[in-house]
PDB file of N, CA, C and O in Angstrom, chain B, residues numbered from 101:
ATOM      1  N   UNK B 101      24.193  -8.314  14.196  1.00  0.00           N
ATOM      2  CA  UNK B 101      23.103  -7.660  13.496  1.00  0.00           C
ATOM      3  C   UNK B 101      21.874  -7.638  14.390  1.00  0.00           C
ATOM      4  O   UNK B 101      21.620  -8.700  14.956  1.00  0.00           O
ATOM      5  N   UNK B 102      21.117  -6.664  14.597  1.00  0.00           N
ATOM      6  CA  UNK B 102      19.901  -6.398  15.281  1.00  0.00           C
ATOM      7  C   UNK B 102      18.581  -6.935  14.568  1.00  0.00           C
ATOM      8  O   UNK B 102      18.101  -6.587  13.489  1.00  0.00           O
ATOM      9  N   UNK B 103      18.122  -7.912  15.511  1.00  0.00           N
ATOM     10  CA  UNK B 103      17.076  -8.549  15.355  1.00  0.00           C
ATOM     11  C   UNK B 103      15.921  -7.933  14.863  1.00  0.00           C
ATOM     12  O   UNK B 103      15.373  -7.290  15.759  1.00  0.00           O
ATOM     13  N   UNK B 104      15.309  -7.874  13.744  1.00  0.00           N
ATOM     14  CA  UNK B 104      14.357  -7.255  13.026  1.00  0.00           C
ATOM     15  C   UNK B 104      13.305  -6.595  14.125  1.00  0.00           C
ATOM     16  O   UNK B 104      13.233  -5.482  14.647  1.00  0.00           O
ATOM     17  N   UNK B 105      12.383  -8.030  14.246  1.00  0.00           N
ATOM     18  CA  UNK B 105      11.581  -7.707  15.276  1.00  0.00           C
ATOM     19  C   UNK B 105      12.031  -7.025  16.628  1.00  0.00           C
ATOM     20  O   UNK B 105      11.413  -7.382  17.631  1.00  0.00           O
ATOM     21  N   UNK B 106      12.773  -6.330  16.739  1.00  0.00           N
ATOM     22  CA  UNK B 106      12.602  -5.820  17.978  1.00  0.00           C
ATOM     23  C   UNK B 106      13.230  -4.141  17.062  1.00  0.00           C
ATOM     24  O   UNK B 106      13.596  -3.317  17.900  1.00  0.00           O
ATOM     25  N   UNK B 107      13.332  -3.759  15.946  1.00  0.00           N
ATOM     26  CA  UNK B 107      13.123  -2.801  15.629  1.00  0.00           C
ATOM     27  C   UNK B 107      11.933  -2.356  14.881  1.00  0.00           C
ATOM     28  O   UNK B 107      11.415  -1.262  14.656  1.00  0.00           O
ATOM     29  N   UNK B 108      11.614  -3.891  14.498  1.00  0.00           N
ATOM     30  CA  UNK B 108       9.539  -3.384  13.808  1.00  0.00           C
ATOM     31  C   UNK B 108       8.841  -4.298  14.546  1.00  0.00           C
ATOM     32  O   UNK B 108       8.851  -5.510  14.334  1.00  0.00           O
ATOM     33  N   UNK B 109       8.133  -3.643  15.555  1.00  0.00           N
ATOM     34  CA  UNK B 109       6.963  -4.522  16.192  1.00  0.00           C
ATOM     35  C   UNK B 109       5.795  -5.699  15.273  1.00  0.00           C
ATOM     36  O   UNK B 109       5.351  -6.763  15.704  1.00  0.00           O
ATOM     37  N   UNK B 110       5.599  -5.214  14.252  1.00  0.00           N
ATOM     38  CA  UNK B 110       4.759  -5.777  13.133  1.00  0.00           C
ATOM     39  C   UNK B 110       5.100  -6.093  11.814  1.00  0.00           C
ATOM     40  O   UNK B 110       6.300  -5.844  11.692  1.00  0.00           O
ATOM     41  N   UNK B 111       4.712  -6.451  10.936  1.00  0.00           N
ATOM     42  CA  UNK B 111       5.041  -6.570   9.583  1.00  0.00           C
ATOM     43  C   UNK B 111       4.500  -5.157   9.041  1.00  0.00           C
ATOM     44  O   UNK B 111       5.180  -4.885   8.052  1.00  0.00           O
ATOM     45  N   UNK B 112       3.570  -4.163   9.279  1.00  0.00           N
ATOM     46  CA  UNK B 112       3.045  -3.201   8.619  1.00  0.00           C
ATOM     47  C   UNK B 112       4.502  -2.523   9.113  1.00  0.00           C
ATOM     48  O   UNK B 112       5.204  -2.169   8.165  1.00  0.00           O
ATOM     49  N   UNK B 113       4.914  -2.350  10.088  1.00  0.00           N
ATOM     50  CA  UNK B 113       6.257  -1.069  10.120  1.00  0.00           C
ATOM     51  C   UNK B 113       7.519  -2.030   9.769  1.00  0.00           C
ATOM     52  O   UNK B 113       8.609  -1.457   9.788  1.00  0.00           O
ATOM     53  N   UNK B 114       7.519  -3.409   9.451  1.00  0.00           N
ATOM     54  CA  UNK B 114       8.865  -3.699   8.783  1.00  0.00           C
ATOM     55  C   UNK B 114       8.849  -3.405   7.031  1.00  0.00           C
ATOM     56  O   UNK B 114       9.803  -3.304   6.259  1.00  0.00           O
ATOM     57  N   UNK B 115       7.281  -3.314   6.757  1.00  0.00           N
ATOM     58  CA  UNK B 115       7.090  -3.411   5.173  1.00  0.00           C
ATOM     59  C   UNK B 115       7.590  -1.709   5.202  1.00  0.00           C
ATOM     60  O   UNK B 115       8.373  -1.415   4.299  1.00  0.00           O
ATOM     61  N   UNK B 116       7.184  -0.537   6.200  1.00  0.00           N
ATOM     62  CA  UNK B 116       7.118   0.781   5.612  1.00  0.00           C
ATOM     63  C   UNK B 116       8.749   0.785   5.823  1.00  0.00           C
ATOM     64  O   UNK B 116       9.136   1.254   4.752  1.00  0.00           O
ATOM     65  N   UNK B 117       9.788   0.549   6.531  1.00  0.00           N
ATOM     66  CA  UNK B 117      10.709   0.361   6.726  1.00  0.00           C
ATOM     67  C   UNK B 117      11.915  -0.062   5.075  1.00  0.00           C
ATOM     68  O   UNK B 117      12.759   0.631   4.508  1.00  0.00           O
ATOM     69  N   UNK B 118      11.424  -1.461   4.816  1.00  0.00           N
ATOM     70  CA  UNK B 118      11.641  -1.983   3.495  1.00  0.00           C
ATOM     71  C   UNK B 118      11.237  -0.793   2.370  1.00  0.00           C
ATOM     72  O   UNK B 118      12.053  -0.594   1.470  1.00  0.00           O
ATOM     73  N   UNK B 119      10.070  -0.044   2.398  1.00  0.00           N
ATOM     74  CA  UNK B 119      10.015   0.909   1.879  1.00  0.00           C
ATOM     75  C   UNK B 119      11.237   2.025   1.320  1.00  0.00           C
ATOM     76  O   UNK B 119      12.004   2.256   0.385  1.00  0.00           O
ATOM     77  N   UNK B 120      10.734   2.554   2.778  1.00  0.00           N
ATOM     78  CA  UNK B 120      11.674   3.692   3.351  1.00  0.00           C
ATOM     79  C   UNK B 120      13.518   3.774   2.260  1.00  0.00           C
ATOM     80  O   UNK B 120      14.126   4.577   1.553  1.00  0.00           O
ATOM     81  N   UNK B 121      13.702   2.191   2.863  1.00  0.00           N
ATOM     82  CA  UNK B 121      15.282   2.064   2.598  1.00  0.00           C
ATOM     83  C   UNK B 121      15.351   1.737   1.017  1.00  0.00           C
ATOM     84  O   UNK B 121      16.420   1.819   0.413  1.00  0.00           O
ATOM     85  N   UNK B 122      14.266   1.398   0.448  1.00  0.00           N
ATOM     86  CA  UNK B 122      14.184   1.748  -1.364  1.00  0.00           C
ATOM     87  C   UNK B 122      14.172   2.919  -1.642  1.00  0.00           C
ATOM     88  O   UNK B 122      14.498   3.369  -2.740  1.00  0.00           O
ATOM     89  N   UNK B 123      13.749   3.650  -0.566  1.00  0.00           N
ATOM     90  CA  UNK B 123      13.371   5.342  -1.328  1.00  0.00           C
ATOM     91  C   UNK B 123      14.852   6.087  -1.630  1.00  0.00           C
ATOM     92  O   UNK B 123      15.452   6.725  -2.496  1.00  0.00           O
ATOM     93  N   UNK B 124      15.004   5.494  -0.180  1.00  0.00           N
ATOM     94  CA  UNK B 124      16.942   6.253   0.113  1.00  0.00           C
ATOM     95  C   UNK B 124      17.641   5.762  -0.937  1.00  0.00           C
ATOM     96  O   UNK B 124      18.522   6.480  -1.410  1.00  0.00           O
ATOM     97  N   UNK B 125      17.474   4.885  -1.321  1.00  0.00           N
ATOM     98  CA  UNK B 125      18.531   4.179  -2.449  1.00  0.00           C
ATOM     99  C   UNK B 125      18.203   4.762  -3.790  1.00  0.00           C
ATOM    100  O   UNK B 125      19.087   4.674  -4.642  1.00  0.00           O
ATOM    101  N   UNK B 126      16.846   5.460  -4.181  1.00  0.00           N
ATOM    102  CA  UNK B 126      16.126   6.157  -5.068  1.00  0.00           C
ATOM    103  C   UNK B 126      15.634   4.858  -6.055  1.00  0.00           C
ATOM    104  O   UNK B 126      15.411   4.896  -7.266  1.00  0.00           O
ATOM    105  N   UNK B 127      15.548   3.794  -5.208  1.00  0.00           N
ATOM    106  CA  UNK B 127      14.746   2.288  -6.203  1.00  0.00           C
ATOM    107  C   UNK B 127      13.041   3.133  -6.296  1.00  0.00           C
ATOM    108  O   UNK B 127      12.322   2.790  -7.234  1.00  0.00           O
ATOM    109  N   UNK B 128      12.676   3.858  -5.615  1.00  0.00           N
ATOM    110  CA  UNK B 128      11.238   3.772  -5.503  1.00  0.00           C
ATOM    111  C   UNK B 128      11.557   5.365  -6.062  1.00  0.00           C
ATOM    112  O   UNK B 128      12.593   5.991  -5.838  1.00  0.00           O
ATOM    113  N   UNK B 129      10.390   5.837  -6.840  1.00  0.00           N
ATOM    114  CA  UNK B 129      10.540   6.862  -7.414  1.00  0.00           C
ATOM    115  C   UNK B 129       8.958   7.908  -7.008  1.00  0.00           C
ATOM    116  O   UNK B 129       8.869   9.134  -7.081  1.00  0.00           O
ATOM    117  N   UNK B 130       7.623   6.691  -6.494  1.00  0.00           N
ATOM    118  CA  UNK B 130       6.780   7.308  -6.848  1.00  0.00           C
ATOM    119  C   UNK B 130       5.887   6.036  -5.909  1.00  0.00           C
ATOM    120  O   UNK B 130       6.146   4.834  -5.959  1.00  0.00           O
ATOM    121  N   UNK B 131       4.940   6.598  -5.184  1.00  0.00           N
ATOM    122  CA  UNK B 131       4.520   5.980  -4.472  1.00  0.00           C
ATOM    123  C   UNK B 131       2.556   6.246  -4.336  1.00  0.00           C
ATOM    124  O   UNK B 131       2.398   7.373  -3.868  1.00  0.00           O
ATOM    125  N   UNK B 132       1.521   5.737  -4.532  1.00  0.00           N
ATOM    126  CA  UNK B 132       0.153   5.634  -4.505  1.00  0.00           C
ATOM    127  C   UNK B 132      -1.076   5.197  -3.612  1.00  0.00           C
ATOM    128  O   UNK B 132      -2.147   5.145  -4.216  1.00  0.00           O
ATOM    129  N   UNK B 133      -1.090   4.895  -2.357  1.00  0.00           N
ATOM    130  CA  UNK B 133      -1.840   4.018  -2.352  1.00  0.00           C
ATOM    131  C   UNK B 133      -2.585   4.653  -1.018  1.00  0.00           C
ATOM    132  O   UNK B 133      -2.416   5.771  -0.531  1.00  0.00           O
ATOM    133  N   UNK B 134      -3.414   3.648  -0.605  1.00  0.00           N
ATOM    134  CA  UNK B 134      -4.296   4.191   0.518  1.00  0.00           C
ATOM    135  C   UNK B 134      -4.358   3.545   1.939  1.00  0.00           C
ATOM    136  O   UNK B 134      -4.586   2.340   2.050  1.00  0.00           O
ATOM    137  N   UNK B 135      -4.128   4.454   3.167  1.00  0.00           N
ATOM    138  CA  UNK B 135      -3.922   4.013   3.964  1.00  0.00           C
ATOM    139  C   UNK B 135      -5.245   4.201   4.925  1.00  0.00           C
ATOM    140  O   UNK B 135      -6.242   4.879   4.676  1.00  0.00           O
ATOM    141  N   UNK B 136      -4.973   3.410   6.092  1.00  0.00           N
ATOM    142  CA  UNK B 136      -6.421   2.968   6.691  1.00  0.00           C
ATOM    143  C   UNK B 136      -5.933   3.498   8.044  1.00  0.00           C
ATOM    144  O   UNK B 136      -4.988   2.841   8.481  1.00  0.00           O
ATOM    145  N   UNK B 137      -6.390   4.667   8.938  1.00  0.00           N
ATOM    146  CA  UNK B 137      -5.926   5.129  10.324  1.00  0.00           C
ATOM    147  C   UNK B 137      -7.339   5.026  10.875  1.00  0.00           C
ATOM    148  O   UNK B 137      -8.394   5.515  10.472  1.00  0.00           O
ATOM    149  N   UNK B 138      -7.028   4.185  11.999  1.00  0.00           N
ATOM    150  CA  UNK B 138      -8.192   3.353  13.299  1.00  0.00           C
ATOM    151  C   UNK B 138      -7.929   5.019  14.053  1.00  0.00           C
ATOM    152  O   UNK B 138      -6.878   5.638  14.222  1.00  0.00           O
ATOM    153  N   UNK B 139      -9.518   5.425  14.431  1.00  0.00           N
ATOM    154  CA  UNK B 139      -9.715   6.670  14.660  1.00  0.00           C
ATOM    155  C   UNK B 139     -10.270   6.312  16.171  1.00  0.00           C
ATOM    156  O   UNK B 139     -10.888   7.064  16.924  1.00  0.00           O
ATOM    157  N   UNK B 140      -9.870   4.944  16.398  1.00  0.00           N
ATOM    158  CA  UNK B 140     -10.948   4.544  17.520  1.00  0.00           C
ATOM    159  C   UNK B 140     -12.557   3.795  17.038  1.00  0.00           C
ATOM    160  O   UNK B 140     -12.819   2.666  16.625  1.00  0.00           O
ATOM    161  N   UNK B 141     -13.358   4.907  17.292  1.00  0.00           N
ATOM    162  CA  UNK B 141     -14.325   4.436  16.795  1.00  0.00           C
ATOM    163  C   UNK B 141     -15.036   4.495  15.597  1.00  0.00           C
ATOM    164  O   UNK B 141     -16.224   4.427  15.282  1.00  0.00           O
ATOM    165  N   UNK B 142     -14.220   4.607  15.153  1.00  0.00           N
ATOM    166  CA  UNK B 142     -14.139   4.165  12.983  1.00  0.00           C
ATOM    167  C   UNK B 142     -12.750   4.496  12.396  1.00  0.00           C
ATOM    168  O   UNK B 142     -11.828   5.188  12.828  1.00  0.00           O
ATOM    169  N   UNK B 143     -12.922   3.697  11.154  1.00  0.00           N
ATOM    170  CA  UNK B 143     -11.076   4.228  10.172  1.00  0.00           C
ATOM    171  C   UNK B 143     -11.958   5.239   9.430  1.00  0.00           C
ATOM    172  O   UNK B 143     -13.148   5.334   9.128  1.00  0.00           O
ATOM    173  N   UNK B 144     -10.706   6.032   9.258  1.00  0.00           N
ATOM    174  CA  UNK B 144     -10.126   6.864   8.107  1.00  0.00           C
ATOM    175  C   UNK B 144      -9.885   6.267   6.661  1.00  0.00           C
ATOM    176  O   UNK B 144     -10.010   5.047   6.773  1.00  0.00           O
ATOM    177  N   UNK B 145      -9.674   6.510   5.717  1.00  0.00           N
ATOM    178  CA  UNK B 145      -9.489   6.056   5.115  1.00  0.00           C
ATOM    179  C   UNK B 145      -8.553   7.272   3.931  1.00  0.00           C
ATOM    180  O   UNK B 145      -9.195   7.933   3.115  1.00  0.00           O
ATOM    181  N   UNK B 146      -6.948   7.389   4.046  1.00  0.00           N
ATOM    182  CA  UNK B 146      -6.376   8.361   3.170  1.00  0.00           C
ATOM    183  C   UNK B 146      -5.800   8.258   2.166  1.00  0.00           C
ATOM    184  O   UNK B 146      -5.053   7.297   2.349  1.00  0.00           O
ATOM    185  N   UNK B 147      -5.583   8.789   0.764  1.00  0.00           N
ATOM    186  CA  UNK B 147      -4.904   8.741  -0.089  1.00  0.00           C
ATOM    187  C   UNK B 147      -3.576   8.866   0.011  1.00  0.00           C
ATOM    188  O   UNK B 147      -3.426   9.661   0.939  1.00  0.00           O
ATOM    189  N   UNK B 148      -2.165   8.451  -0.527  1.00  0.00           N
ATOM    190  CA  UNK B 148      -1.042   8.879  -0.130  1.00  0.00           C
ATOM    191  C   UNK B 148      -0.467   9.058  -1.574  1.00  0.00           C
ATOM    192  O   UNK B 148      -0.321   8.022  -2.222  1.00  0.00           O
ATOM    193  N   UNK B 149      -0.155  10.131  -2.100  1.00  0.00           N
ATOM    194  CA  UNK B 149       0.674  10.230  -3.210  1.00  0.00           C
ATOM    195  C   UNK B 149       1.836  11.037  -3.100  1.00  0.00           C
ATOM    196  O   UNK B 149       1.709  12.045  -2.405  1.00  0.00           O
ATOM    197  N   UNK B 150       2.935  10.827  -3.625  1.00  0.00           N
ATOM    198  CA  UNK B 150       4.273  11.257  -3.572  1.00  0.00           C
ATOM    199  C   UNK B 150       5.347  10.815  -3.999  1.00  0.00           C
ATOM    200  O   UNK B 150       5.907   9.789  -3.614  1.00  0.00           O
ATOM    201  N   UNK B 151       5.889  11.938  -5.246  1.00  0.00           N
ATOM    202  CA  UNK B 151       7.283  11.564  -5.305  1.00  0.00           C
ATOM    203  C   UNK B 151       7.242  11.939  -7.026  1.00  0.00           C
ATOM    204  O   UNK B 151       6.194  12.482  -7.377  1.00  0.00           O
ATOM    205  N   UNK B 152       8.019  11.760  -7.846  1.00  0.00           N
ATOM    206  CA  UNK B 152       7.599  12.339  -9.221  1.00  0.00           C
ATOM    207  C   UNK B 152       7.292  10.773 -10.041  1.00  0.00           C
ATOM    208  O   UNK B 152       8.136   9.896 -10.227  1.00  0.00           O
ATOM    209  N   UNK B 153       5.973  10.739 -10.410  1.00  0.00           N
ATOM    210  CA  UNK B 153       5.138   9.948 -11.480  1.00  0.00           C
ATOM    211  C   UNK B 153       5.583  10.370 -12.156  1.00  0.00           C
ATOM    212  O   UNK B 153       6.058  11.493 -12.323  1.00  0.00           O
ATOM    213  N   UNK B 154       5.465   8.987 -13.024  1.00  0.00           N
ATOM    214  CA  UNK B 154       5.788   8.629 -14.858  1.00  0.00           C
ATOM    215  C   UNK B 154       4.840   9.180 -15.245  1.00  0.00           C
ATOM    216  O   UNK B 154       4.111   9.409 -14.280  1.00  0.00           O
ATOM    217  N   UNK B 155       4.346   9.603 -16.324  1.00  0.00           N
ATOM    218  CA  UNK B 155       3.462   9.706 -17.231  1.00  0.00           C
ATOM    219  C   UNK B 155       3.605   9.032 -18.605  1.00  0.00           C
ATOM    220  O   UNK B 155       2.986   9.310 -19.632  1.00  0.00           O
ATOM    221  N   UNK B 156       4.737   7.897 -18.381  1.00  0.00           N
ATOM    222  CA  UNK B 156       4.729   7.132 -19.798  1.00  0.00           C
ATOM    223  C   UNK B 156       3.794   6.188 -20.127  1.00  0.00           C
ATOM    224  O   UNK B 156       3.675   5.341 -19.241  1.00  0.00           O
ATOM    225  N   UNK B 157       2.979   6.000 -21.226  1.00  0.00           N
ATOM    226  CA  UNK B 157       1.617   5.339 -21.583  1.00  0.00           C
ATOM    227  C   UNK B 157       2.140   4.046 -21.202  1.00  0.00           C
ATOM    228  O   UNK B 157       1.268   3.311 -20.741  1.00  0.00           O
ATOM    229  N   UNK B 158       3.240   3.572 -21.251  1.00  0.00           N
ATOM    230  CA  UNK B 158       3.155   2.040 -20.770  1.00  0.00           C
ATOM    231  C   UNK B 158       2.945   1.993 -19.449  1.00  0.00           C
ATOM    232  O   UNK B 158       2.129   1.212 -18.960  1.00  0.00           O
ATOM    233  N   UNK B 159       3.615   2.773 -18.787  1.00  0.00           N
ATOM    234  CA  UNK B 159       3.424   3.084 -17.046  1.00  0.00           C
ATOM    235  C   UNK B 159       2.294   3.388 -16.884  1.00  0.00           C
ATOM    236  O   UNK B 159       1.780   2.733 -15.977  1.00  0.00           O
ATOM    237  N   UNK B 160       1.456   4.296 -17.481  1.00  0.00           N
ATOM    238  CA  UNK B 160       0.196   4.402 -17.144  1.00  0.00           C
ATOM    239  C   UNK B 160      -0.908   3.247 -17.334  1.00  0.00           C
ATOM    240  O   UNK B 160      -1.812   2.933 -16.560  1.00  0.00           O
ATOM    241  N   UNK B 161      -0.667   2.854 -18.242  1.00  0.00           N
ATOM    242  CA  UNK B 161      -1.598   1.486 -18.642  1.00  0.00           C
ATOM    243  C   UNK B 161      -1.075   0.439 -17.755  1.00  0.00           C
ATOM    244  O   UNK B 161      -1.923  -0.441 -17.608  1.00  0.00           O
ATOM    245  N   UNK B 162       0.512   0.106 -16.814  1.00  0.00           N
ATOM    246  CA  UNK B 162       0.414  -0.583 -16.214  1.00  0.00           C
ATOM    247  C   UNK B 162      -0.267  -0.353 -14.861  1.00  0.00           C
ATOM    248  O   UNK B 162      -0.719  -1.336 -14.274  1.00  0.00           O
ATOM    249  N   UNK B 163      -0.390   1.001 -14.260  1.00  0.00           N
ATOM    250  CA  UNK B 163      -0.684   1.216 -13.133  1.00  0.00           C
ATOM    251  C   UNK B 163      -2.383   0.952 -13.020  1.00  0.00           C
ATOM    252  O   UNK B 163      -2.951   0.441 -12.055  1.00  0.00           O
ATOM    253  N   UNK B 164      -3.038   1.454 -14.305  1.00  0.00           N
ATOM    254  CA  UNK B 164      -4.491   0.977 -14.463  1.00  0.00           C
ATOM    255  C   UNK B 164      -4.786  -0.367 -14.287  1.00  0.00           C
ATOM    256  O   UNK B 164      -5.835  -0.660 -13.713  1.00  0.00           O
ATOM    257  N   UNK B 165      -3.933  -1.349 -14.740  1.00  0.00           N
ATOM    258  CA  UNK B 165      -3.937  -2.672 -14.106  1.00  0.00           C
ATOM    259  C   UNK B 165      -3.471  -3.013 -13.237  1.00  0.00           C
ATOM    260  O   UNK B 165      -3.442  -4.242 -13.170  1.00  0.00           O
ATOM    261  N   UNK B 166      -2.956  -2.409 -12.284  1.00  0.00           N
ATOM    262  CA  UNK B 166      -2.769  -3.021 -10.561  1.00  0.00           C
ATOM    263  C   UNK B 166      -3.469  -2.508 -10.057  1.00  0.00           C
ATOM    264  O   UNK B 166      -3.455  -2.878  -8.884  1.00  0.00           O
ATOM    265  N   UNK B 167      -4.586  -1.361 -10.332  1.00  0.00           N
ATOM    266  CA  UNK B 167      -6.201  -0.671  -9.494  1.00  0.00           C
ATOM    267  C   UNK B 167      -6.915  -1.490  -9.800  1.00  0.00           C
ATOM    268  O   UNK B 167      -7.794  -1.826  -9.007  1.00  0.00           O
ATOM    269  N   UNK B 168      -6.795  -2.148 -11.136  1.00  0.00           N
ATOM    270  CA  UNK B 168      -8.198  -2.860 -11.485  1.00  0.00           C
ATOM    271  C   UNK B 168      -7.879  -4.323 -10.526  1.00  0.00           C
ATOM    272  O   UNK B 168      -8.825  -4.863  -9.954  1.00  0.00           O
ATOM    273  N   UNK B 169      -6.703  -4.800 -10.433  1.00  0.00           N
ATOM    274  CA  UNK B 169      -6.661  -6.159  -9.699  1.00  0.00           C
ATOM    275  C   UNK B 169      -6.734  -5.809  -8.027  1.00  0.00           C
ATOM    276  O   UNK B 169      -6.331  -6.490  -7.083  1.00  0.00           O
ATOM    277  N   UNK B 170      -7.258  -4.772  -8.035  1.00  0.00           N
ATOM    278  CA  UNK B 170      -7.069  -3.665  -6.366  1.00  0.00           C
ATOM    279  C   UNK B 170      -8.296  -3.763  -6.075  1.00  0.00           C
ATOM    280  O   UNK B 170      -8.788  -4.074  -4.990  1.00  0.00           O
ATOM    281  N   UNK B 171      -8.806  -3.500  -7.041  1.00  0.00           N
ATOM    282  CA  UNK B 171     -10.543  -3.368  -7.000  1.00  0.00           C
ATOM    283  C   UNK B 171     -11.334  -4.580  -7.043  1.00  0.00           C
ATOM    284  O   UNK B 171     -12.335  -4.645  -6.329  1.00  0.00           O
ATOM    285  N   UNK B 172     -11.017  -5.528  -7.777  1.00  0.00           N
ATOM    286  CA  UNK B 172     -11.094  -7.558  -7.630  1.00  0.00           C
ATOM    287  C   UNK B 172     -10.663  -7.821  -6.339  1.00  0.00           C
ATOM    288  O   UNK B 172     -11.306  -8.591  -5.625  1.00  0.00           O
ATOM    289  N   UNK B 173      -9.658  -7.279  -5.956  1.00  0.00           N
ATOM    290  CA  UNK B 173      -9.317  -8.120  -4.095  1.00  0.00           C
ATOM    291  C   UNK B 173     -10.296  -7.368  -3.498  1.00  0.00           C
ATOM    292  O   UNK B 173     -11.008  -8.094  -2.805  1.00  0.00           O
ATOM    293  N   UNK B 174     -10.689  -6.016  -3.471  1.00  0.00           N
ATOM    294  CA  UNK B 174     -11.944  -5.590  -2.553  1.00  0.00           C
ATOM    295  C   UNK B 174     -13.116  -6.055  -2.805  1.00  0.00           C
ATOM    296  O   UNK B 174     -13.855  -6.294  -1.850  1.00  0.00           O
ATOM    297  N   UNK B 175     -13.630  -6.325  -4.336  1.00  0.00           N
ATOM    298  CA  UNK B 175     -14.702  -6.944  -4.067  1.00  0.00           C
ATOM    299  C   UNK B 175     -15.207  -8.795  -3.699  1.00  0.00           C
ATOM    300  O   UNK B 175     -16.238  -9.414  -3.437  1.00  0.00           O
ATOM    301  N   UNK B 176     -13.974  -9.032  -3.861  1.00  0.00           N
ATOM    302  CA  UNK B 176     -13.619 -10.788  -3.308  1.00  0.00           C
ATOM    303  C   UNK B 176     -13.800 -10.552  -1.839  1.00  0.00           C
ATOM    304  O   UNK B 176     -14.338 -11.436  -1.173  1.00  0.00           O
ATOM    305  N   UNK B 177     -13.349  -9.298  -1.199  1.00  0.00           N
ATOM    306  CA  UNK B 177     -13.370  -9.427   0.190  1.00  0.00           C
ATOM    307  C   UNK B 177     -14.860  -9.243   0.892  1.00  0.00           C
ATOM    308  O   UNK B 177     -15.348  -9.724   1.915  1.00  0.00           O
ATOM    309  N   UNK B 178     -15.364  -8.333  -0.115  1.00  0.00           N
ATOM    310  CA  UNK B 178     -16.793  -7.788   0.145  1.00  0.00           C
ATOM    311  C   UNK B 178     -18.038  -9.396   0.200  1.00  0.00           C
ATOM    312  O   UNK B 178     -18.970  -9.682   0.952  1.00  0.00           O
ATOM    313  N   UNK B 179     -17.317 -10.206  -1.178  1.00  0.00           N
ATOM    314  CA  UNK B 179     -18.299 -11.255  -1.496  1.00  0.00           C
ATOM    315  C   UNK B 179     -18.228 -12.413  -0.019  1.00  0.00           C
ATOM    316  O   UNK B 179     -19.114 -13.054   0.545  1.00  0.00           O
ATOM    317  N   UNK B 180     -16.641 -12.278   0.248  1.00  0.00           N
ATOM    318  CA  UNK B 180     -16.522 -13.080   1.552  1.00  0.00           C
ATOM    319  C   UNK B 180     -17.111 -12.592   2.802  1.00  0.00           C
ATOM    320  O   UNK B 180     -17.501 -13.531   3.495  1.00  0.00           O
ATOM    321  N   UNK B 181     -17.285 -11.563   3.265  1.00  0.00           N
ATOM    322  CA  UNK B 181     -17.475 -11.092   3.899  1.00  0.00           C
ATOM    323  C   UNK B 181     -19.185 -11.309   3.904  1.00  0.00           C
ATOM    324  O   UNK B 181     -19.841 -11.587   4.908  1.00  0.00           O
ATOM    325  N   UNK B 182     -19.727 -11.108   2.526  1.00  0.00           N
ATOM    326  CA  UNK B 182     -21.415 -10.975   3.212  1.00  0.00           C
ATOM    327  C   UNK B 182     -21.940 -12.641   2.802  1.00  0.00           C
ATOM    328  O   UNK B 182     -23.069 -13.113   2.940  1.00  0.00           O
ATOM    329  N   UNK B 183     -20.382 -13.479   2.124  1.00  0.00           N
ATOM    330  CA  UNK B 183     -21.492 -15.018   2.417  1.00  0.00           C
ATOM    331  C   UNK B 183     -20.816 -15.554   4.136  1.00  0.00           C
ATOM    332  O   UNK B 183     -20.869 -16.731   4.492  1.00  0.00           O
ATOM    333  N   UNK B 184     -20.373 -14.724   4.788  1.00  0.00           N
ATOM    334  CA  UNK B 184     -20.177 -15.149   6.161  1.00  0.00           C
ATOM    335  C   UNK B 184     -21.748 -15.485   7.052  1.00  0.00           C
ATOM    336  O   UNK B 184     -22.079 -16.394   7.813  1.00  0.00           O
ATOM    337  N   UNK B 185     -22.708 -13.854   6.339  1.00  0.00           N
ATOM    338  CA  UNK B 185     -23.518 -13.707   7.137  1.00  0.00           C
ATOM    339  C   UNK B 185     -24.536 -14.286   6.881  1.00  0.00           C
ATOM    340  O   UNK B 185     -25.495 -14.217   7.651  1.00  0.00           O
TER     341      UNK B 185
END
């Protein structure tokens, strides 16, 4: 068997990888989130949506609660970040 790391340099391309091979299997149906591309001298910052969303109210009310605990890790990072300075 071929040694992980030397087909994903990082954990960010072994996670899109792990991805990937849910999609093929059709485990992943629907995918959201935002990605960060180093432009050099600043990120990007892009939306990624794709694939066919639920629109069932339980699905929807769960997805509103993994933004809102999305939005608590950014501002935990923000609070860490400015008692550094």
């Amino acid at each position: 068997m071929t040694n992980v790391t030397k087909l994903h340099p990082n954990r960010l391309a072994e996670a899109l990888h792990e991805l990937w091979q849910m999609a093929e299997r059709k485990e992943i149906t629907y995918i959201e989130g935002l990605v960060q591309v180093d432009r050099g001298e600043y990120v990007e910052w892009k939306l990624v949506q794709e694939g066919e969303k639920s629109f069932d109210e339980t699905h929807l009310m769960t997805q509103l609660g993994y933004q809102d605990l999305i939005k608590k890790s950014i501002v935990e990072d923000i609070c860490e970040v400015t008692s550094e300075d």
